[in-house]
N, C-alpha and C positions, 0 to 999 in steps of 0.2 A: 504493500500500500504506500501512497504520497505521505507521508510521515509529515509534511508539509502543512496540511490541510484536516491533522487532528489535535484535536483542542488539549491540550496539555495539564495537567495540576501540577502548581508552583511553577507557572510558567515554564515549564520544561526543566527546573530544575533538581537534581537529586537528594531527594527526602535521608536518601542514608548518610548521603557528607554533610546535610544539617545537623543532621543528628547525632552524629558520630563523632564532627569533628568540632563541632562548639560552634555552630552557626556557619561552617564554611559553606559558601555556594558556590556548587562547580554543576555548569549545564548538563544535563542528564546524554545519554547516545539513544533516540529513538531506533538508532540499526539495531542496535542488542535486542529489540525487545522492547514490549509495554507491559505494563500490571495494570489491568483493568479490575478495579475497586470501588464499589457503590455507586459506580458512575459517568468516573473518572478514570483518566491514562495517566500512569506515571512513567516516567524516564527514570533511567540509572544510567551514572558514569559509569560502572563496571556488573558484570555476570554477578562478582561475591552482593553487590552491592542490593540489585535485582531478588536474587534469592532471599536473602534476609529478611526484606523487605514481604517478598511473599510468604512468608513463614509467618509472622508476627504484623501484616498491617496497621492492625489500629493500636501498636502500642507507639510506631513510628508514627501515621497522625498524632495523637495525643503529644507524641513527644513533641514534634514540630509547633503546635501550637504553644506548650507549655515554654519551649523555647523565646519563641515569638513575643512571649510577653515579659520576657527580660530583653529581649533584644527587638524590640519594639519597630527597628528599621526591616525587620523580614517581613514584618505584615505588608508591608506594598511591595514589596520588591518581589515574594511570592503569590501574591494578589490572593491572602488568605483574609480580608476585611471582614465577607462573612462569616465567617469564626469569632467577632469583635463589633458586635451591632451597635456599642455605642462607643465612642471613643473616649468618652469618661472611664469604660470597663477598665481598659490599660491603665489607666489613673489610677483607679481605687485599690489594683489589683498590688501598685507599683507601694502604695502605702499601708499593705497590707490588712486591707478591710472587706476584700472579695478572690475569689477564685474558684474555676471550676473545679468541677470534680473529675480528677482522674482516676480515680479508684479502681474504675470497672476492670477487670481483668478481659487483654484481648485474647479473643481462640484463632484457632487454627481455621482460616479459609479452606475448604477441599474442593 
């Protein structure tokens, strides 16, 4: 397929070097491959990266978000805003008076 012309999560960029390496963004390789998840395509820079990724999805979303709200500049630069419906949430979040819950334990996609 035109790898071109599909719509990417985190703007094409790879959820496991967020995650992994303290906020690094490094553009994902659509040749490798896509992880299609509730919706959405994801890219990986690398095969390890991909795997991972599909083993434990939502514990990499959660992570990326939970990220995101220390590092407040990935929300745009990922275009994850809706994750963040008011911009006050990063605020209060930042003065420790709110935060979601991550609790939920992620499973295994099959």
């Amino acid at each position: 397929p035109n790898f071109m012309h599909i719509p990417l999560a985190y703007q094409g960029y790879c959820s496991w070097n967020v995650v992994c390496n303290s906020g690094l963004v490094i553009p994902g390789d659509p040749s490798l491959g896509l992880v299609h998840f509730r919706g959405k395509n994801y890219a990986f820079a690398s095969s390890k990266a991909m795997d991972s990724f599909y083993e434990t999805p939502l514990l990499f979303l959660q992570s990326v978000e939970k990220l995101a709200m220390q590092k407040t500049s990935l929300v745009y630069l990922l275009n994850i805003q809706h994750c963040f419906p008011q911009v006050g949430d990063l605020l209060t979040f930042h003065e420790g008076r709110w935060g979601p819950d991550f609790s939920e334990n992620p499973q295994k996609v099959s």
